[in-house]
N, C-alpha and C positions, 0 to 999 in steps of 0.2 A: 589442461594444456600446458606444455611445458615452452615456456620460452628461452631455453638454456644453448639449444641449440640453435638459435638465430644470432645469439649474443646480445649488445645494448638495443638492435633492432625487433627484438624480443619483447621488448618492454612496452613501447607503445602498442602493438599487435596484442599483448595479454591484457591490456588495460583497454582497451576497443574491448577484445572478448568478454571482460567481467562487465564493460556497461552493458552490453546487449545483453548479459543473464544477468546481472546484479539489480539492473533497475525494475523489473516489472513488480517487484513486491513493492516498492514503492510507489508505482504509476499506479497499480489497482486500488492502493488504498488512499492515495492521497487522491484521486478522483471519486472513491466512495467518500472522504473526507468533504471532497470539496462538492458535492449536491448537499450532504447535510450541513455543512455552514450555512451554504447558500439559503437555507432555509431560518438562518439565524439559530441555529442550535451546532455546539461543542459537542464531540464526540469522541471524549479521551479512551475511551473503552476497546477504539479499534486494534490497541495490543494483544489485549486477550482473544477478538474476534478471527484477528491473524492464527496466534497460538492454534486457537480450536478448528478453525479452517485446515490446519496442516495436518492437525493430527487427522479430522475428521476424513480430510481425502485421502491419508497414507494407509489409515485402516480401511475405508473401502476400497480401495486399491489392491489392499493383500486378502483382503475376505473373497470378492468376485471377478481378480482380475482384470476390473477395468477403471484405469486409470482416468479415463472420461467422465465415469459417471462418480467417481471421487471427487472431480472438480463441481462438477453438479451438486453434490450432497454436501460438499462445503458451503457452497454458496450459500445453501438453504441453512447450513447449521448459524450461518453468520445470520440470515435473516430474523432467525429465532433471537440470537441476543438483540437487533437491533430492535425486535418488539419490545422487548424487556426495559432498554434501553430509552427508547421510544415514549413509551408507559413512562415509566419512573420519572424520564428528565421533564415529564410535563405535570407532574402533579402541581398541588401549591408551595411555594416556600422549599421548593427541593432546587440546589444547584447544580449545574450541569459538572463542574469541575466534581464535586465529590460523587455523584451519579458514575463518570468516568472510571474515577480511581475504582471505587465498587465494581464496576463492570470488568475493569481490568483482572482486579483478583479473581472474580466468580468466574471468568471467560480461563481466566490461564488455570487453576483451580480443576475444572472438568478436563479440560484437554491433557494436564499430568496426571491426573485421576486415571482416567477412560483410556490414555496413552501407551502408560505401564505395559501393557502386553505386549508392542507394536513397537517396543526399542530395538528388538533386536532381527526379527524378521523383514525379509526385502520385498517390496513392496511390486509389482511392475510399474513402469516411470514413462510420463507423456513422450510420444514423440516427438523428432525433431525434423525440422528442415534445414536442409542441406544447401546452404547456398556457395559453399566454396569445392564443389566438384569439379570446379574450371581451375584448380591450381593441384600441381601432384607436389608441393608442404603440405605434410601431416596438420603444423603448424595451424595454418590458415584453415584447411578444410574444418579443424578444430573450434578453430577463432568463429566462423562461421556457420554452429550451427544455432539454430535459434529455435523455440519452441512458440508454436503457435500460438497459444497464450500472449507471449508478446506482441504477436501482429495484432492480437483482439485489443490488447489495451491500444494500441496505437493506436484503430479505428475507433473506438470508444471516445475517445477525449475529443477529435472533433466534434464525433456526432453529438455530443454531450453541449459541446460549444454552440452548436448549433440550435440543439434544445433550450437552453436557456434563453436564447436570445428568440429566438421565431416562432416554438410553439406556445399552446394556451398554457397546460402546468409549468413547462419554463416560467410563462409570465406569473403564475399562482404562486412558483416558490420562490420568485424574486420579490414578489408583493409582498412574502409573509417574512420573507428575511428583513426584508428592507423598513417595515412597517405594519408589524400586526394589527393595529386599529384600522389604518386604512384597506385592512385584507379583508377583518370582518366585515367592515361597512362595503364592502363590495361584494358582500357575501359566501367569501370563500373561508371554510374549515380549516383555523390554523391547526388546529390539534391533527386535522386527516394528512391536512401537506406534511406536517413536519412528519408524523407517523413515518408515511410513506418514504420521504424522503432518508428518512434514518436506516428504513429496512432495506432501501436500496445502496445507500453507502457500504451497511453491513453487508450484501450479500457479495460487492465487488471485493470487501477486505477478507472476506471468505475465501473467495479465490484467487487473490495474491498470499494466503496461507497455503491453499492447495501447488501452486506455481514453486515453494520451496521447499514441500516436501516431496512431489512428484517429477522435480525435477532441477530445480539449483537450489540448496546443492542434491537436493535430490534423498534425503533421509527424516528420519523422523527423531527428532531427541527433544528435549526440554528447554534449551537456548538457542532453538532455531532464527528465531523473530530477533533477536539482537538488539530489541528494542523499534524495529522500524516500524512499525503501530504507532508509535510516540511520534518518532523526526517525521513522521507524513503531518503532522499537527504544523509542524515548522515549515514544513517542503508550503504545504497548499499558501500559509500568508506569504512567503518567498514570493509564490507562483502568481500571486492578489488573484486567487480566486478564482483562475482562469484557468480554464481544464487545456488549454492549448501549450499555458507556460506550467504548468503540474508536469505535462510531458517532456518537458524541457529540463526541469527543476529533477525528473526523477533521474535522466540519463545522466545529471550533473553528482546526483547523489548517486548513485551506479558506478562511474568512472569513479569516486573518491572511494567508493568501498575496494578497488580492486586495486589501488596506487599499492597498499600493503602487499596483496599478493604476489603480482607481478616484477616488484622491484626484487623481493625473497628470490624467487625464479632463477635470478641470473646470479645470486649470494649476495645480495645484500642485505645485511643481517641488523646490520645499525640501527637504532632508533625502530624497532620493527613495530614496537607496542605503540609508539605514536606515529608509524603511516597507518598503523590497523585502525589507527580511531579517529581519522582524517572524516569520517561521516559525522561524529559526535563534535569534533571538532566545526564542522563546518555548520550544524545547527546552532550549536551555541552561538557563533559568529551572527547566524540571522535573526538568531532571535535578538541578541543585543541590538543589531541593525537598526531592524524596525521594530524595537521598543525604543527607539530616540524617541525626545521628544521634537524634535528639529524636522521628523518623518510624519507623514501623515499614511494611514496605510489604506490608498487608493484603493476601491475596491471592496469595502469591507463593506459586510450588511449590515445595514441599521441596527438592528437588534439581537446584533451576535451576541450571545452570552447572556441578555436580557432573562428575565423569567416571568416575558410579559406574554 
């Protein structure tokens, strides 16, 4: 969307439109993120899982034509690393931080592997919904169109909120984040919960991979992910945990990815390399935040990071 033709009114209107596409890669994974903390286990590997999600849905995509069952077979590719994932960060004396890194390389590793063929052929791309039919600006009808995918994350994060807090595995993976002794002696399977819980994070970061290559920006190449596997790590403590502020946390990192774009739009050209990293910029920011020690970081499980 060009906002050149609106002039400085351009500006906010392109920066609306890039939160509405720019954040769902973050919402999917920082809500897969944020069920496997919740479970007391780190899960740095969700870069690669992104990576191989895109590639995975942009080649079934162009193999069968349908861009649906692309988002589907991401999901599932993401589920497979999260067993992996799963497995590994639970053996003994293994730490989640290097498990992570490992994941990241082996996950981005296959997807530029298996990729290769699928750089240059176009894929068909999800559709969209048209919510700005009521205005005859090109503009705006632009501004507003939005891919379903993002209505799904939207509903996900309450439901999720809700899960945590009313149902039985909600209470199972609060018990085991919160306090693994007391999970056992209540007889619940830390190893089953976290399992699950991993596979489930992995398969929603499966399809915020699928969300950026079947449709913002809608291609397939090797620096798609830009890193945002990583800032979901930072979004979720921002967000303490809370699948309801993750949604909030992601449309914040969304609007900061698109401040670059949008200001280019109407030529402004200045400083362009740091509006573009206004997202990197803004994690670093949280993460010094809340590593004060002045900060307590409300919200956190028991034994995040533990290798109990």
């Amino acid at each position: 969307m060009s906002a050149e033709a609106l002039g400085w009114w351009g500006v906010p209107l392109a920066i609306a439109a890039g939160t509405l596409r720019g954040s769902a890669p973050f919402l999917f994974v920082s809500l897969g993120e944020c069920i496997t903390e919740k479970s007391g286990k780190i899960n740095l590997g969700l870069e690669g899982t992104l990576l191989t999600g895109a590639m995975t849905a942009y080649a079934i995509s162009y193999l069968t034509d349908s861009p649906w069952l692309g988002v589907l077979v991401a999901g599932i590719a993401g589920m497979l690393l999260g067993f992996i994932h799963g497995w590994l960060s639970q053996q003994p004396r293994v730490n989640d931080i290097a498990v992570g890194i490992a994941m990241i390389i082996f996950g981005s590793g296959i997807a530029f592997f298996f990729g290769k063929p699928f750089i240059q052929p176009s894929a068909p791309q999800l559709p969209t919904i048209d919510l700005g039919t009521w205005s005859s600006l090109p503009q705006i009808q632009s501004a507003l169109k939005i891919s379903p995918l993002f209505l799904l994350g939207v509903i996900i994060a309450p439901l999720m909120q809700w899960f945590f807090k009313s149902t039985r595995w909600g209470l199972f993976i609060r018990a085991v984040g919160d306090s693994p002794d007391a999970a056992r002696a209540m007889g619940i399977s830390v190893f089953k919960v976290r399992m699950l819980s991993i596979i489930a994070g992995s398969f929603l970061a499966g399809i915020g991979g699928a969300y950026l290559s079947l449709y913002y920006p809608g291609s397939w190449n090797e620096r798609i992910s830009s890193g945002q596997g990583l800032m979901a790590v930072a979004l979720v403590i921002f967000a303490r945990w809370n699948p309801i502020q993750c949604l909030y946390a992601s449309l914040l990192f969304g609007g900061a990815q698109a401040i670059g774009p949008a200001l280019q739009s109407v030529g402004v050209n200045s400083y362009y390399y740091l509006w573009n990293a206004s997202p990197y910029i803004l994690t670093l920011a949280i993460m010094i935040l809340t590593c004060s020690p002045k900060r307590t970081l409300t919200g956190a499980p028991g034994a995040l990071g533990t290798n109990s």
